[in-house]
C-alpha positions as CSV (number, residue, x, y, z in Angstrom):
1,X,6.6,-89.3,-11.9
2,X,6.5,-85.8,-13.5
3,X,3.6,-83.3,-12.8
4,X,2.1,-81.6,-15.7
5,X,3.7,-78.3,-16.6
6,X,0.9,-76.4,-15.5
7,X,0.3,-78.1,-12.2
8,X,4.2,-77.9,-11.9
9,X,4.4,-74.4,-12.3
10,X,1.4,-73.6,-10.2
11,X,3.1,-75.8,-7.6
12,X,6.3,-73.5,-8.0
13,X,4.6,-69.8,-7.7
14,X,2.6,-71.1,-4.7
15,X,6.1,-72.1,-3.0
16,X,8.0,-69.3,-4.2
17,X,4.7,-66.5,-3.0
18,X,4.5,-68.5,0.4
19,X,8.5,-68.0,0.8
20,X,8.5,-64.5,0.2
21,X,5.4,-64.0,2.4
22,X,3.6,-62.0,0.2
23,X,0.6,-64.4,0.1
24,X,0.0,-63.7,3.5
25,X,-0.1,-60.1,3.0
26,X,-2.5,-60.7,0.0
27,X,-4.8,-63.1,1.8
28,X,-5.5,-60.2,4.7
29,X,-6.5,-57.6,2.3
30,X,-8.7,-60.2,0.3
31,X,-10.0,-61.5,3.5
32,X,-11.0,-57.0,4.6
33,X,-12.2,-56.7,1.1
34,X,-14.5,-59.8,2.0
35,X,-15.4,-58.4,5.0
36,X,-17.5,-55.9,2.8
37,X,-18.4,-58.8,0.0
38,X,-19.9,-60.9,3.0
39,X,-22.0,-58.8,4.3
40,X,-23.7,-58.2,1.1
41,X,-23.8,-61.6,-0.1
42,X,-25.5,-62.4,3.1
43,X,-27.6,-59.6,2.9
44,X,-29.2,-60.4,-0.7
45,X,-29.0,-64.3,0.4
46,X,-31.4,-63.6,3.3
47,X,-33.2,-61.0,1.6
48,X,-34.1,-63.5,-1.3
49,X,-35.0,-66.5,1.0
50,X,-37.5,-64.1,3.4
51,X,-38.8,-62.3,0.1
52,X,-38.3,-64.2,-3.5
53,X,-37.7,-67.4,-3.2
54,X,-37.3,-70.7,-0.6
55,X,-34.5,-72.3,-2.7
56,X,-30.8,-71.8,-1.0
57,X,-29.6,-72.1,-4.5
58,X,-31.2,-69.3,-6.1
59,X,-30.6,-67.8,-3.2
60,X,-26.9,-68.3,-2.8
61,X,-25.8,-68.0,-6.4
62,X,-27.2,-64.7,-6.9
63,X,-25.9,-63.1,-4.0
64,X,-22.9,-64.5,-4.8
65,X,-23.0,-62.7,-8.4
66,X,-23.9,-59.8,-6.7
67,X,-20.7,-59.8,-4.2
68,X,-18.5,-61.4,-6.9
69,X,-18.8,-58.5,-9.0
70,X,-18.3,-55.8,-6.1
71,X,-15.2,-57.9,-5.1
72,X,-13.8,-57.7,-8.1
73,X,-13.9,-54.4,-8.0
74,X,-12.5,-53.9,-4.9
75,X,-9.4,-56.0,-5.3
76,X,-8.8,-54.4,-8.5
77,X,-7.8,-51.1,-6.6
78,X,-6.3,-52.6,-3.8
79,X,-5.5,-56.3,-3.0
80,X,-4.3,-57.0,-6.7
81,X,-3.5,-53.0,-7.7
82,X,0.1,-53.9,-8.9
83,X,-1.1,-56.5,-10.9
84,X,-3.8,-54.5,-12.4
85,X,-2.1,-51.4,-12.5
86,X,-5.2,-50.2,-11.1
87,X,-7.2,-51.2,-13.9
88,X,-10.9,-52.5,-14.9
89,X,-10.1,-55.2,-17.4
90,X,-12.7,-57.4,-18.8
91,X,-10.3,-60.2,-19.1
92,X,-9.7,-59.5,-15.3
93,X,-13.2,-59.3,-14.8
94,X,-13.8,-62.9,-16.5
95,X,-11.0,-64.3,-14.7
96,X,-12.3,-63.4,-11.4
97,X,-15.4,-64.8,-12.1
98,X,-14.9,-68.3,-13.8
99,X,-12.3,-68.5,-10.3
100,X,-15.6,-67.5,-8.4
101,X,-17.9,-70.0,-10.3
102,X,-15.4,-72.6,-8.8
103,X,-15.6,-70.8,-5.5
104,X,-19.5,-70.9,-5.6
105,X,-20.1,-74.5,-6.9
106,X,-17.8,-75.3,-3.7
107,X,-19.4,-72.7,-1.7
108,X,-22.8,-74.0,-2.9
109,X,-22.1,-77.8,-2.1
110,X,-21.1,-76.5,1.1
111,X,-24.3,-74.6,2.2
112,X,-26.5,-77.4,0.8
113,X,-24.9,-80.1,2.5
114,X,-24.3,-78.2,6.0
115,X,-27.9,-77.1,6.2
116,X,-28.9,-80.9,6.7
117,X,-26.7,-81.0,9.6
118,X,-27.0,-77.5,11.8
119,X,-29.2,-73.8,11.1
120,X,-29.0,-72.3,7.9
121,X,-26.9,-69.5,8.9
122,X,-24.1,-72.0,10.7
123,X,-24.2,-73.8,7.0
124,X,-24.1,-70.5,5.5
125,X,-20.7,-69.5,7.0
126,X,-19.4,-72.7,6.3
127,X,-20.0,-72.2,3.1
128,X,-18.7,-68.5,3.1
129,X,-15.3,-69.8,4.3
130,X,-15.2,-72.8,1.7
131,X,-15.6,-70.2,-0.9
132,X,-13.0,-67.7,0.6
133,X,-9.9,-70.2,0.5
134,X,-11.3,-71.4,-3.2
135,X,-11.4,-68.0,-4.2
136,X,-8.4,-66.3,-3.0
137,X,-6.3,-69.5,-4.2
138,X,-7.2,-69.0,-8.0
139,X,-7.6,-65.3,-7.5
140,X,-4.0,-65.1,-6.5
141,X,-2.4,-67.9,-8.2
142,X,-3.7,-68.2,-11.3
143,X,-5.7,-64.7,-12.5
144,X,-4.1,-62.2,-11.1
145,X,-0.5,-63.5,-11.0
146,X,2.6,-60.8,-11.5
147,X,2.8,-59.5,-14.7
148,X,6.3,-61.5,-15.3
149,X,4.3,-64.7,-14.9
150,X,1.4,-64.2,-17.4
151,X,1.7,-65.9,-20.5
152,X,-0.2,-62.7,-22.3
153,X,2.8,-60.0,-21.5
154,X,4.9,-59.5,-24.4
């Protein structure tokens, strides 16, 4: 049984990136640009829980919004720089974030379902680290992949 062409050819960039090791290299500087994109998002998540609102999903989807967009930033001038040449793109910038809507429904799922189990702040690092290896999989893989790759270079 064949795979799809474009599961196949994700498939055959994640095993080519992982041989050459430059997905490891690229998930440390995603995961020190998170660093930063963590510490707000759990910043404005607490902030909205103690001040605007008791629901963890308001909560959690607008501090991720708010850290989304920082992050994109941030890898644009340095995780993903080759690839962006540096760049604010909007198609970039709408790339990044339908990969983060993934990353936040997951990350989302995550916190609601952890908090049943252990404190709020345990089910809000799950959810963190559910998001991060969402995220930096499309990130990497699918909207920020070498220009050679991208079906828009002509």
């Amino acid at each position: 049984m064949r795979l799809p062409a474009p599961i196949a050819s994700l498939l055959d960039r994640l095993l080519a990136a992982w041989r050459e090791r430059a997905v490891a290299l690229k998930a440390v500087s995603f995961a020190l640009v998170g660093l930063v994109n963590t510490a707000v998002d759990a910043t404005v998540f607490f902030l909205l829980l103690g001040f605007v609102t008791s629901s963890l999903v308001i909560a959690n989807v607008t501090a991720w919004f708010v850290a989304n967009t920082g992050s994109y930033v941030m890898n644009s001038f340095t995780t993903f720089s080759a690839e962006t040449g540096g760049k604010l793109r909007l198609k970039y910038y709408a790339g990044f974030l339908g990969s983060g809507v993934v990353a936040v429904t997951a990350s989302t799922i995550a916190v609601v379902i952890a908090a049943n189990f252990m404190p709020v702040w345990g089910a809000k690092a799950i959810a963190i680290l559910v998001s991060f290896a969402v995220n930096f999989t499309i990130t990497h893989f699918v909207v920020f992949r070498p220009k050679g790759e991208r079906a828009d270079v002509h």
